[in-house]
C-alpha positions as a Markdown table, in Angstrom:
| # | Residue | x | y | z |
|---|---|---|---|---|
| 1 | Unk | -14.5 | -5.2 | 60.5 |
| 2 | Unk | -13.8 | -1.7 | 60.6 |
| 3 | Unk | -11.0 | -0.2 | 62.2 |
| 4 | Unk | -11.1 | 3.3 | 64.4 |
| 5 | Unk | -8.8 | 5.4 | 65.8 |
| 6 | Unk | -8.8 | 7.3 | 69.2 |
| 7 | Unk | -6.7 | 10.4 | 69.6 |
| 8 | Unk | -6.6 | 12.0 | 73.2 |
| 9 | Unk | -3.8 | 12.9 | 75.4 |
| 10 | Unk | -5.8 | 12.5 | 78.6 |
| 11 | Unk | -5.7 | 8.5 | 79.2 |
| 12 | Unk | -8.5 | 8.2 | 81.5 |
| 13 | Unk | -10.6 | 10.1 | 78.9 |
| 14 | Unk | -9.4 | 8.2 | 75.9 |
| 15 | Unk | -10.0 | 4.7 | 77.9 |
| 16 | Unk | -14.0 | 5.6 | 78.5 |
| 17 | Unk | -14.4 | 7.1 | 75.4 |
| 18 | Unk | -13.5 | 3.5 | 74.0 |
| 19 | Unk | -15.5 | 1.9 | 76.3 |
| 20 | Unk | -18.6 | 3.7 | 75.6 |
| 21 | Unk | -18.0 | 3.5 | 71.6 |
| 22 | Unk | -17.2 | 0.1 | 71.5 |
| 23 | Unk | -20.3 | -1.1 | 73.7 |
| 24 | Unk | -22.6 | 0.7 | 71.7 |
| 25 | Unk | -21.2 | -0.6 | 68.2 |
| 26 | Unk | -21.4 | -3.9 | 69.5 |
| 27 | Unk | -24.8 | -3.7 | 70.6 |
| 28 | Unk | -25.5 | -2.3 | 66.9 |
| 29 | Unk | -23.8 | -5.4 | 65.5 |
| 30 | Unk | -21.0 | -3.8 | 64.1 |
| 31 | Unk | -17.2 | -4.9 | 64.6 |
| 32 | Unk | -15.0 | -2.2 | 65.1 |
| 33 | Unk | -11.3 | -2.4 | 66.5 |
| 34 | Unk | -9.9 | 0.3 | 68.1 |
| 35 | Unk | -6.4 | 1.7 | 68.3 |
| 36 | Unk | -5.4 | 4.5 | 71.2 |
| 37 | Unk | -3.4 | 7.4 | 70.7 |
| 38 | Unk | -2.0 | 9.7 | 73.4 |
| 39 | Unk | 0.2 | 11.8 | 71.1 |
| 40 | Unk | -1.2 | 13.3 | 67.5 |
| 41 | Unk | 2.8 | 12.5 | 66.5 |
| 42 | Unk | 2.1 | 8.9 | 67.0 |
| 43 | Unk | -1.6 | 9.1 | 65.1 |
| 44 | Unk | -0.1 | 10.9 | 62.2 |
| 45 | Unk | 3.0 | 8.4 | 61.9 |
| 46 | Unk | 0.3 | 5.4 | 61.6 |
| 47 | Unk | -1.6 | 7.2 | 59.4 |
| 48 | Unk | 1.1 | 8.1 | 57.0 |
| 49 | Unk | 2.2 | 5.1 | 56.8 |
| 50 | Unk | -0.5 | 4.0 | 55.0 |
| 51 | Unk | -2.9 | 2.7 | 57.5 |
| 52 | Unk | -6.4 | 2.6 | 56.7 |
| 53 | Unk | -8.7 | 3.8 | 59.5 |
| 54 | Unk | -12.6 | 4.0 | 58.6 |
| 55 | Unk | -13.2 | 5.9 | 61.6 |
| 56 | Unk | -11.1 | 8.7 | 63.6 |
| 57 | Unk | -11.9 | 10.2 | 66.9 |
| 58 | Unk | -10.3 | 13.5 | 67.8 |
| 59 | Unk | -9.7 | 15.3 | 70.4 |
| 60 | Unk | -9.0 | 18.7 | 69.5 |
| 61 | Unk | -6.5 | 20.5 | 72.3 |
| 62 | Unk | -3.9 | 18.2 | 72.0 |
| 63 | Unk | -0.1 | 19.4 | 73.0 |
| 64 | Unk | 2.3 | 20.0 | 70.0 |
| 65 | Unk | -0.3 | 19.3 | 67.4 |
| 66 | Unk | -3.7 | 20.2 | 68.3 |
| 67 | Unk | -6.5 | 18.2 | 66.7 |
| 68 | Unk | -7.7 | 20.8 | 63.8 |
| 69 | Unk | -4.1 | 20.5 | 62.7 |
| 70 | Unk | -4.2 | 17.1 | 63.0 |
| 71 | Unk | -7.3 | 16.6 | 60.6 |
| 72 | Unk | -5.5 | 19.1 | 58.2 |
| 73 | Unk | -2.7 | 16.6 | 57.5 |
| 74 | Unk | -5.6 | 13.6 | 56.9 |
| 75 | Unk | -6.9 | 15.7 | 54.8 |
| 76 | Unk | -3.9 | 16.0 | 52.3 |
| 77 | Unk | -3.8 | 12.0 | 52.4 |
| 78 | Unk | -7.8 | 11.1 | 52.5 |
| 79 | Unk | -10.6 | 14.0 | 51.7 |
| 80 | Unk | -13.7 | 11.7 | 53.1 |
| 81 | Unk | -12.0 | 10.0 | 56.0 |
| 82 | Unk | -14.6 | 9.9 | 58.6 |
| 83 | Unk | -13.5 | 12.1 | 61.3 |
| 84 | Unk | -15.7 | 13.0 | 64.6 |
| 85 | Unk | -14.3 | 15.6 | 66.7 |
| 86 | Unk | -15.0 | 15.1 | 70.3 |
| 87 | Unk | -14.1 | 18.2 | 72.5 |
| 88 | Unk | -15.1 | 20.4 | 75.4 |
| 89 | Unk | -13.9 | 23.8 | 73.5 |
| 90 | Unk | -17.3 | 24.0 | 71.6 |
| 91 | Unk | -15.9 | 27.7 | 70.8 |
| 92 | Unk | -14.1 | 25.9 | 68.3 |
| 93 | Unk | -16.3 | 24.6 | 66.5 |
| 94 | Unk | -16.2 | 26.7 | 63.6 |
| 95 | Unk | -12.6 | 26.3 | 63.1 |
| 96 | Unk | -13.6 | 22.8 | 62.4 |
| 97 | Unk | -15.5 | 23.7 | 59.6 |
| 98 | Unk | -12.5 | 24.0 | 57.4 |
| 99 | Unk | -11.5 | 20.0 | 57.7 |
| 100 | Unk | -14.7 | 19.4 | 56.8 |
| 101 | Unk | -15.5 | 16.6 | 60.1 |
| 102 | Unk | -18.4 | 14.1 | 60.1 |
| 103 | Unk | -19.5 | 15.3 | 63.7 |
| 104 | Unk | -18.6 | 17.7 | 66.7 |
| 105 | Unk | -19.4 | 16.3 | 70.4 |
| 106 | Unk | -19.0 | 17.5 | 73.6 |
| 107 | Unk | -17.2 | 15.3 | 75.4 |
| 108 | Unk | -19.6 | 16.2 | 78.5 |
| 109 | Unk | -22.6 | 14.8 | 76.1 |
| 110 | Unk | -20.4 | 11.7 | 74.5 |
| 111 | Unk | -22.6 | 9.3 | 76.6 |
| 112 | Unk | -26.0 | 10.8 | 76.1 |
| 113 | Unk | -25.1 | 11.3 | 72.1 |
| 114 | Unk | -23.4 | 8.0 | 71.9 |
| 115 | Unk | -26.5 | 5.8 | 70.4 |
| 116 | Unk | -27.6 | 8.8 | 67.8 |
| 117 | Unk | -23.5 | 9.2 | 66.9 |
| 118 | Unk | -22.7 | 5.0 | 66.5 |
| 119 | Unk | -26.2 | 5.4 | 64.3 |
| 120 | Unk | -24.7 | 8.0 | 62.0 |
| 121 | Unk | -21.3 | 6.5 | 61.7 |
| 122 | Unk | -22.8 | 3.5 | 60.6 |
| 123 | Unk | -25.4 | 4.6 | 58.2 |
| 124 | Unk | -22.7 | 6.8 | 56.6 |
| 125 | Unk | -20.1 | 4.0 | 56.2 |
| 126 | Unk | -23.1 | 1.5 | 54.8 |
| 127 | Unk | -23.4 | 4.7 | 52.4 |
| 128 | Unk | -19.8 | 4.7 | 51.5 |
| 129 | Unk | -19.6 | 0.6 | 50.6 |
| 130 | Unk | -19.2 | -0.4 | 47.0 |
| 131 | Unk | -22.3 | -1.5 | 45.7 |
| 132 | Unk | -21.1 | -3.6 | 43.1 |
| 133 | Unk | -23.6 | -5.7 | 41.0 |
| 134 | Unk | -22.7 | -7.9 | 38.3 |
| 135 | Unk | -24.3 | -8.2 | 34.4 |
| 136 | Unk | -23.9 | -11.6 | 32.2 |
| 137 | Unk | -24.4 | -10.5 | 28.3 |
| 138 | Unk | -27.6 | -11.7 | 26.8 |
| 139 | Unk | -26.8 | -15.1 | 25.0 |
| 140 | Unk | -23.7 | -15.7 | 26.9 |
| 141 | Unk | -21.7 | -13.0 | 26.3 |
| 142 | Unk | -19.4 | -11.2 | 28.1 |
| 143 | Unk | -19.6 | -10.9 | 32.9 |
| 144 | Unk | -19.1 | -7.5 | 33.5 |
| 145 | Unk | -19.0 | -5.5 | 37.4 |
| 146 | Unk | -20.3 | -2.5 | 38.1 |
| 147 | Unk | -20.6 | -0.1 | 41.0 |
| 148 | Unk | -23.7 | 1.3 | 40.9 |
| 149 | Unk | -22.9 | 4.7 | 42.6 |
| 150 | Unk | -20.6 | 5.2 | 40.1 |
| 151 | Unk | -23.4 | 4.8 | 37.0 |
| 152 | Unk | -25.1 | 7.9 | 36.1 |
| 153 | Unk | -27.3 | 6.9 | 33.7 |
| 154 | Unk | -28.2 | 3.8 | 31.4 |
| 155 | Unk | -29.8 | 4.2 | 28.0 |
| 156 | Unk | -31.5 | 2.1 | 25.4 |
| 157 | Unk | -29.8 | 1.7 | 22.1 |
| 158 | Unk | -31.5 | -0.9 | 20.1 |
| 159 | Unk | -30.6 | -4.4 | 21.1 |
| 160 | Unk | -27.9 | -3.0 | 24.0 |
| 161 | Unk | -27.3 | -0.1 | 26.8 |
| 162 | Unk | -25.4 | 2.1 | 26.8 |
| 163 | Unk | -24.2 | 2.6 | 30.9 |
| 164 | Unk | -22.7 | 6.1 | 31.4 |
| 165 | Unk | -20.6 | 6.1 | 34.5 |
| 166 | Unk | -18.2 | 9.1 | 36.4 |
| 167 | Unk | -15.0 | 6.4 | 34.8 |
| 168 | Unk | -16.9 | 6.9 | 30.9 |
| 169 | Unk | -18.9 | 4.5 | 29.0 |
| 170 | Unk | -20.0 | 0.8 | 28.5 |
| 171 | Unk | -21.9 | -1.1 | 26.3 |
| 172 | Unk | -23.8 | -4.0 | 27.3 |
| 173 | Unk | -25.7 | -6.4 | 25.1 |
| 174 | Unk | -28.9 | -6.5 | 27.6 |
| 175 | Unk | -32.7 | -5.3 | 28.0 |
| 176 | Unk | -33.2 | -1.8 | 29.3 |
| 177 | Unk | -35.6 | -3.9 | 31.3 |
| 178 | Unk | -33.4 | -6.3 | 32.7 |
| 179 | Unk | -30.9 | -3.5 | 34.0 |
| 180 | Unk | -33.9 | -1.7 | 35.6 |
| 181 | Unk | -34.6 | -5.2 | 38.0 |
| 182 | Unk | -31.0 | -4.9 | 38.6 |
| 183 | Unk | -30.8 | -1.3 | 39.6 |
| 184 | Unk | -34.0 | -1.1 | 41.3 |
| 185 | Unk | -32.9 | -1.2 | 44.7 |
| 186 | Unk | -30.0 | 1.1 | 43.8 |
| 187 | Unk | -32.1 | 3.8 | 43.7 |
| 188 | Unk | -32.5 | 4.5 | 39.9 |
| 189 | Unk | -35.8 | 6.0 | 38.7 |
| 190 | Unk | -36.7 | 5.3 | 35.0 |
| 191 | Unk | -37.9 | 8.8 | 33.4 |
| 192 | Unk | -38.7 | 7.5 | 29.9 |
| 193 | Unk | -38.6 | 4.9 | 28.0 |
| 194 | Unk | -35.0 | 4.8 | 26.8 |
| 195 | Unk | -33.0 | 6.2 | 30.0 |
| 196 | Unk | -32.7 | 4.9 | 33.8 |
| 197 | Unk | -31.1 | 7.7 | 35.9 |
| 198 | Unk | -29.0 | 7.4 | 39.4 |
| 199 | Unk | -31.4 | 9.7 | 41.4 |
| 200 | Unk | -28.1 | 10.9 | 43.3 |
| 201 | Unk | -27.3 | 12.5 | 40.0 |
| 202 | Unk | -30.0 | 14.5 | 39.1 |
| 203 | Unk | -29.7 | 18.2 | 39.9 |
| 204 | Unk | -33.4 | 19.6 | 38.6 |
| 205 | Unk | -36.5 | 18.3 | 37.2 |
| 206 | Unk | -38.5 | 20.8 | 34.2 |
| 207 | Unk | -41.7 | 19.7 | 32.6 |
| 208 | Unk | -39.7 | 18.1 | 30.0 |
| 209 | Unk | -36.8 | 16.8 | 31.0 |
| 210 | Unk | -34.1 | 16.6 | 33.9 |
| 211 | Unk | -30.8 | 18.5 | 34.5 |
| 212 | Unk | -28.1 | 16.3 | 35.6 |
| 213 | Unk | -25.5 | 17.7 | 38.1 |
| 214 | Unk | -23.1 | 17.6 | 35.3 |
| 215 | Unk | -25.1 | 20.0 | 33.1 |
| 216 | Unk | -26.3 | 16.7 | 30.8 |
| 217 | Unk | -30.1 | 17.2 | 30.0 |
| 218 | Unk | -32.2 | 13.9 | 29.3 |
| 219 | Unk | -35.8 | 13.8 | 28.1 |
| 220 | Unk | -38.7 | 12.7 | 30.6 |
| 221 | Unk | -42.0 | 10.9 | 29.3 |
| 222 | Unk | -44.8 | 13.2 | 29.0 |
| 223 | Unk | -47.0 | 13.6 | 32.3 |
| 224 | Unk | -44.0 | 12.2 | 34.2 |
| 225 | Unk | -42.3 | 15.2 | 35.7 |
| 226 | Unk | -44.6 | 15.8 | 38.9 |
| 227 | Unk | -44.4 | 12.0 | 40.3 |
| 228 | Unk | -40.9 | 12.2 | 39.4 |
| 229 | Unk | -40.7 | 15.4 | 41.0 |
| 230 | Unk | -42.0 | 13.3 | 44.2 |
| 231 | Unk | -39.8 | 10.6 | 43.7 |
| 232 | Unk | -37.0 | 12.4 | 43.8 |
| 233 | Unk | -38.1 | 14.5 | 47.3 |
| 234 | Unk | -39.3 | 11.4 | 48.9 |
| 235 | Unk | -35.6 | 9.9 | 48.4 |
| 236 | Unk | -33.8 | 13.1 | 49.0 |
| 237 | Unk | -35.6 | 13.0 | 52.9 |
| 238 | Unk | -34.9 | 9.7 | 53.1 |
């Protein structure tokens, strides 16, 4: 279950605002629970206490602490909390820009946008889940976890891999082949015969070989670059 907030000083407002978020997460089998704020004081003192909220609503003229203020403080405890403002003062939007929100709604379009907004929320929190797959050693070795988004690239060293993640380095007694079944629907792309590459890392494709974003260059097979050229646009659409 996930757990939202809802931060408006108008309690009529706030009250349909839950009523037309939580009916359209439930018809999108999600469970959310919702907590309501009239005062940004009482939001902030939940939230600095430690609270975890997946999801925060925001009103942004708020009395004492407006709502752009309000998302400044998050932002000093949690850089990608999920945080939708929802406002009539579209003026304001650009201010916004500097907290860095998920989305900005009109709170006159709230129940025409609602279905597209849940949509987004959801797809971006599936996106923000651990995908955490597990390895057994070949000939009963050693269990180890991984979470994929966090692997950059896996290469073939003899008889093991080698699995470069943004934590360092692993090596696992295992098949370059067997980690590519693993990975497949992680989004990996093999480029040659000795390296499978997390497609969110790659920053540019050359004839020869691929730029990572971290400035690491790896070789590609020859002939490969233009369908993985493809590859890579296809999933960067998706």
């Amino acid at each position: 279950m996930y757990q939202a907030a809802i931060v408006d000083d108008e309690l009529d407002i706030l009250n349909s605002t839950k009523a037309l978020l939580a009916d359209e997460f439930a018809k999108c089998n999600t469970a959310v629970a919702f907590d309501f704020f009239t005062a940004s004081e009482d939001f902030l003192s939940m939230f600095e206490s430690h609270f975890n909220y997946d999801i925060i609503f925001l009103d942004i003229e708020m009395p004492n602490i407006d709502g752009i203020s309000v998302c400044r403080k998050i932002r000093q405890l949690s850089k990608d909390a999920l945080v939708i403002f929802i406002s009539n003062k579209e003026e304001l939007v650009f201010q916004t820009f500097e907290v860095q929100p998920f989305r900005f709604i009109r709170k006159s379009e709230l129940k025409e946008l609602c279905p597209s907004l849940v949509d987004s929320i959801i797809n971006e929190l599936k996106r923000r889940s651990p995908q955490t797959f597990t390895i057994i050693e070949n000939n009963g070795g050693d269990v180890l976890s991984f979470d994929a988004r966090n692997i950059i690239y896996v290469e073939a060293q003899r008889k093991e891999c080698k699995i470069v993640t943004t934590n360092g380095d692993s090596t696992v007694k295992m098949k370059l082949m067997d980690l590519e079944e693993k990975l497949e629907s992680f989004h990996f792309v093999r480029i040659h015969r000795s390296f499978l590459v997390n497609m969110d890392y790659i920053f540019r494709i050359t004839k020869n070989s691929i730029i990572l974003t971290g400035g690491e260059e790896l070789p590609i097979s020859r002939g490969s670059s233009d369908t993985l050229k493809q590859l890579f646009i296809n999933y960067s659409m998706s």
